[in-house]
N, C-alpha and C positions, 0 to 999 in steps of 0.2 A: 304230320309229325314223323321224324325221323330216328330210331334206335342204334345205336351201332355197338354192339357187344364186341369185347376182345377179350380171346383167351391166350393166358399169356404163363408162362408153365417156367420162367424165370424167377429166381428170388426165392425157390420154395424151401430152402432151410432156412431165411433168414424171416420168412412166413411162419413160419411153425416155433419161433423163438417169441411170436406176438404175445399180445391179450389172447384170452379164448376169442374175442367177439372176432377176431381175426381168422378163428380155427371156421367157425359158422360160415364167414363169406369164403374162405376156401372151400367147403364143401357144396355151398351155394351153388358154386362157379363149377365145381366139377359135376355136381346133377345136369347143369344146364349143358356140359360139353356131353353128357352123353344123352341127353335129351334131343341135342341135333344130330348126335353121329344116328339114333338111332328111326330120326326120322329122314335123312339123308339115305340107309338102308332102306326103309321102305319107298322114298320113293326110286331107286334105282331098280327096286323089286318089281314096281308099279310097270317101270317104262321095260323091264329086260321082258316082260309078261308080252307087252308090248310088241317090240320090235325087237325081241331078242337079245344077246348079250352086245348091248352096247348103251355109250354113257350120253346123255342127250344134251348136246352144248344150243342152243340159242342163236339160230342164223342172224347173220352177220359181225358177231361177237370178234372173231377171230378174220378178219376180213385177209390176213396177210397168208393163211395155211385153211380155207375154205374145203372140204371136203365133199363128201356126195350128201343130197339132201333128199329127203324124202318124199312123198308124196305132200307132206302137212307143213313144206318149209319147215322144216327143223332138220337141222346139220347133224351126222350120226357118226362117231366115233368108235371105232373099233377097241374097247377097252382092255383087250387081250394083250396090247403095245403098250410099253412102259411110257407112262406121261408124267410130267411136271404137274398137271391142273391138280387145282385147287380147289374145294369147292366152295359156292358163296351162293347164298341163300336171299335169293328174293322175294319176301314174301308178296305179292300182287294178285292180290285174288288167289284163285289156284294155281298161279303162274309160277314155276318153281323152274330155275336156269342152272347150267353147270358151266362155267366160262374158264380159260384157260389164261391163268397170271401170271409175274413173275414170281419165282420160286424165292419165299423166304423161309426164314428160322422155324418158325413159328406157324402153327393154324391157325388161320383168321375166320372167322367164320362174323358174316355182315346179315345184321337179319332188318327189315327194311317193309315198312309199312305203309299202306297207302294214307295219305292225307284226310282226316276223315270226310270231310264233307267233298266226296267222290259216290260215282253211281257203285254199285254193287255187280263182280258179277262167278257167276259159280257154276260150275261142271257139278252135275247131276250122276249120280249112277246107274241109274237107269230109269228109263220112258216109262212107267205103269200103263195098264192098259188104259184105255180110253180116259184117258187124263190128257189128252193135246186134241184143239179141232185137226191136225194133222196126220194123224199115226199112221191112219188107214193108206195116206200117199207116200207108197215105198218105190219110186224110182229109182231107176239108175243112171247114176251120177255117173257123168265124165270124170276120165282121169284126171285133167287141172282141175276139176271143183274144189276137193279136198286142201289143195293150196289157195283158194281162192276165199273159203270157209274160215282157213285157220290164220289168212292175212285181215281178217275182218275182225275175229275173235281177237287178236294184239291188239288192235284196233280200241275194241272194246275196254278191253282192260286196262290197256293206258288212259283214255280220253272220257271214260263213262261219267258225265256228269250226276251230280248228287239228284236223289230225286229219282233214279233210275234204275231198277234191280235184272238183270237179264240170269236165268238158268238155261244151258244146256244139258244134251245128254250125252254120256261116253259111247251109247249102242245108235244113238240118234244125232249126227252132228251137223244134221241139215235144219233140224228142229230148236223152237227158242221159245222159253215164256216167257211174258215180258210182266212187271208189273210199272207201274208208274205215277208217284205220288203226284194230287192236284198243287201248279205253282202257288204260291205264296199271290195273295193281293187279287186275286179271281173265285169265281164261283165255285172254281175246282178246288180249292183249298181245304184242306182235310180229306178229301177223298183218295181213293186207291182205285188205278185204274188198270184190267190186267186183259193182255193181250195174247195171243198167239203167232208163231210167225214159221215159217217155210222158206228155204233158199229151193228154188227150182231147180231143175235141172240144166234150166237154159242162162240160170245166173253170172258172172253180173250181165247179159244180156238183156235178159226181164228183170226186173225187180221183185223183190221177196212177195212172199204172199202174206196177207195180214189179216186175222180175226181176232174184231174186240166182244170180250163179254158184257153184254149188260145183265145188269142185275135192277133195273129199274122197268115200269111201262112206259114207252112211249122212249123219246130222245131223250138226253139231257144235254145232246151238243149236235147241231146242224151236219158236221161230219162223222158221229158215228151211230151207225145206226141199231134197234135194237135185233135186226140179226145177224150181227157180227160186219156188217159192210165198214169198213172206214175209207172216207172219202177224203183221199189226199193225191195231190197232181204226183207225186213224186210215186204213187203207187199205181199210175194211171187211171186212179178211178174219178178223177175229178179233174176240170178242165184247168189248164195254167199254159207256161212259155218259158222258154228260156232255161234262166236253173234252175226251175220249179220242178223241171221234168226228170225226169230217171236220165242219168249219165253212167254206158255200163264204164265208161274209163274213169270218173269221179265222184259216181255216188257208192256209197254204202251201206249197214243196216243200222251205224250210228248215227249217219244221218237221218231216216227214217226216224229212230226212236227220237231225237234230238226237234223234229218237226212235229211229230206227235205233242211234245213237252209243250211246245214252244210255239206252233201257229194252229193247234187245235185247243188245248185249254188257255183258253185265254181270257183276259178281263171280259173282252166285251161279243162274245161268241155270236150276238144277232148278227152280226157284220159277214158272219162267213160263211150264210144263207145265200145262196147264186144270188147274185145281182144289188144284194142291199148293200155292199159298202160304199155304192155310190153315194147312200144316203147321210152321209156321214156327216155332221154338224146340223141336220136340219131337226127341229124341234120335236117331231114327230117322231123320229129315228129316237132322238135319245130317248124320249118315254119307252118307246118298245124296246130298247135295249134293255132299259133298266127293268122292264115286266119281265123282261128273257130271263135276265141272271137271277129274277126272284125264283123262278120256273128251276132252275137246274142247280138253283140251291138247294131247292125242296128232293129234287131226284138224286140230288149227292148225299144226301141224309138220308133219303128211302134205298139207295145200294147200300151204301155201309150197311145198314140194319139190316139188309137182305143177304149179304155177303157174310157177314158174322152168323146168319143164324144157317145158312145155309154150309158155313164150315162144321160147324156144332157136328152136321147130319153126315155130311160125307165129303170127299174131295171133290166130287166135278165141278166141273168150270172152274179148273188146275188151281184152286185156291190150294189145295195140298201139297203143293208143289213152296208156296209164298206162307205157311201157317205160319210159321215163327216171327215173320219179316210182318206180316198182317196184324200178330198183337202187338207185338213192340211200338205200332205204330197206332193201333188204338189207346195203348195204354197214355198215350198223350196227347193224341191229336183228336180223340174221340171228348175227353172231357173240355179238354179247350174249345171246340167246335160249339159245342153244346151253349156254354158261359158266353162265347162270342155271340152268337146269334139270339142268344136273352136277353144281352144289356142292347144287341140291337131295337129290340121291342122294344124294350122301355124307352130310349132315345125316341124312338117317333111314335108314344102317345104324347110328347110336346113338338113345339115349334122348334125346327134346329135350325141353327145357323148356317151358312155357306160351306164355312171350316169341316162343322160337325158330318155334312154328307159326304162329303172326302175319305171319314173315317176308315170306311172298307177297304179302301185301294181301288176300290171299281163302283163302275153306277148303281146304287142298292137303294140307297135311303133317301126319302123316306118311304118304310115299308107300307106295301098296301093294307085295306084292313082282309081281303080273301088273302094275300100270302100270310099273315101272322095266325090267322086258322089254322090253315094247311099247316105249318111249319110248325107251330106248337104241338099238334097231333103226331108227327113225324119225329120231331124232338124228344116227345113220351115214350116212342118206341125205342127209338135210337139208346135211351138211357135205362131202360129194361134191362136190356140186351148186355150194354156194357156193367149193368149191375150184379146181370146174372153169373158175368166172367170176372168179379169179384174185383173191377177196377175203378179206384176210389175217385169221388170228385170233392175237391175243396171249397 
């Protein structure tokens, strides 16, 4: 969805001859024009803290009067010299640009919102202590990293699909936490998946470094394990070919998070055990897939309830970092979880039809009678928990 406010400073005695209800939207209009001049101030305060006194324009914006660029690709302006620009307010995440237009009557000011159903992504203000598996790895970064870092970060902010929350930090910008909702129509659904990540010092040469938190025992996915290993070709930890592998000229850390979404939580995750996707259509295969996904339904409903109760007590394992992003996301997808997986029960204490085991989106039903144990015990807890944080079910 797109806003586009205009302030427009014409007509104003012929404004103040209105209705009152005319007086109200003029005053409306002028809080709102100083509501931008005066966060327009801070952020010039932000970036003069920054890099000094100058106005921070948006590399390549101005392709015909290019200037010198910093270390972070970002083009810098000497604000001391009388300019024409304008300012126009992108909001994209934290992404705020100053671009140079043509000169009209009037201040425009364009404020400009991301589409909702996009990934998330936020500058942090600062790393806490032992809040990333990272902190402790303080290398020193080559001079092109910095541009290499903040071409990945536009990257991010433009492209981040929904489902996907990335924070960095202002004092840490090699450093990333990731969170990552389970796709829709897999065993991962309704879960929260939250990572850690590291650009090297040898990046894009090597590929980012990657650790996942579990919050369950044992797996719930053949690639991630539970002491943080994730086993994906593109991170070199796992075997592949071709464009599976890390390309320092093509690949990036969207990509990564985008593989993560997309070829590790997946419908039928038995498949991405070395060797077994050979097995694919044969009879036996599918049973164990379908045992698999009952398996890491059960461990997606013992993280939640581990995760939740473990935020209660303290930040580690950077859930502190995602606290506000974690309820919002239980407050809906925790009681729906719950509902979903009940009427699954009751479906397979009858005979279902062909149709009816399709319901899940992935191979589920009919449920065995050891998963609806396990999973109703798991489910008691899960809704504790959400009781205890005072989030209603209908």
């Amino acid at each position: 969805m797109y806003v586009t406010v205009l302030i427009d400073n014409k007509g104003e005695r012929a404004e103040e001859e209105e209705l009152s209800y005319e007086t109200l939207i003029e005053d409306s209009v002028t809080k709102l024009k100083q509501f931008v001049s005066n966060f327009i101030k801070k952020v010039n305060r932000a970036f003069n803290e920054s890099y000094g006194l100058y106005e921070v324009v948006q590399k390549n914006y101005d392709t015909k009067n290019q200037n010198e660029h910093d270390d972070f690709g970002i083009e810098i302006m000497d604000i001391t010299e009388p300019t024409s620009a304008l300012p126009v307010i992108e909001f994209d995440s934290t992404e705020c640009r100053f671009i140079k237009v043509e000169t009209v009557a009037e201040p425009v000011f364009q404020v400009i919102t991301k589409p909702e159903e996009a990934g998330v992504f936020d500058v942090v203000d600062t790393l806490r202590d032992n809040s990333h598996k990272y902190i402790n790895d303080k290398d020193n970064l080559h001079s092109s990293l910095p541009k290499v870092i903040a071409k990945d970060i536009q990257i991010l902010q433009k492209s981040l699909p929904a489902g996907i929350w990335v924070k960095t930090f202002e004092n840490r910008v090699d450093l990333f936490s990731i969170m990552i909702r389970g796709p829709e129509k897999t065993p991962y659904a309704g879960g929260l998946f939250l990572f850690d990540v590291k650009i090297p010092p040898t990046y894009p040469i090597q590929p980012p470094l990657c650790h996942y938190y579990s919050y369950c025992d044992d797996r719930l996915n053949p690639n991630l394990y539970e002491d943080g290993k994730v086993c994906l070709s593109l991170l070199g930890t796992w075997s592949g070919h071709g464009v599976e592998l890390w390309s320092p000229s093509d690949s990036n850390l969207l990509q990564l998070l985008v593989s993560i979404q997309g070829l590790i939580l997946v419908s039928e995750p038995y498949y991405n055990e070395a060797g077994f996707d050979s097995q694919r259509g044969q009879k036996l295969a599918k049973e164990n897939s379908r045992v698999y996904n009952e398996m890491a339904l059960i461990k997606v409903v013992q993280s939640m309830t581990n995760m939740l109760n473990l935020m209660h007590y303290s930040d580690i394992k950077n859930t502190g970092y995602f606290k506000e992003e974690i309820l919002e996301h239980v407050k809906t997808h925790g009681p729906k979880l719950i509902n979903t997986i009940e009427n699954w029960i009751k479906m397979s204490e009858r005979e279902l039809t062909e149709d009816e085991k399709l319901v899940p989106g992935y191979p589920l039903l009919p449920l065995s009678k050891g998963f609806c144990l396990s999973i109703i015990k798991a489910l008691k807890d899960y809704k504790e928990v959400l009781i205890s944080m005072n989030i209603v079910f209908n």
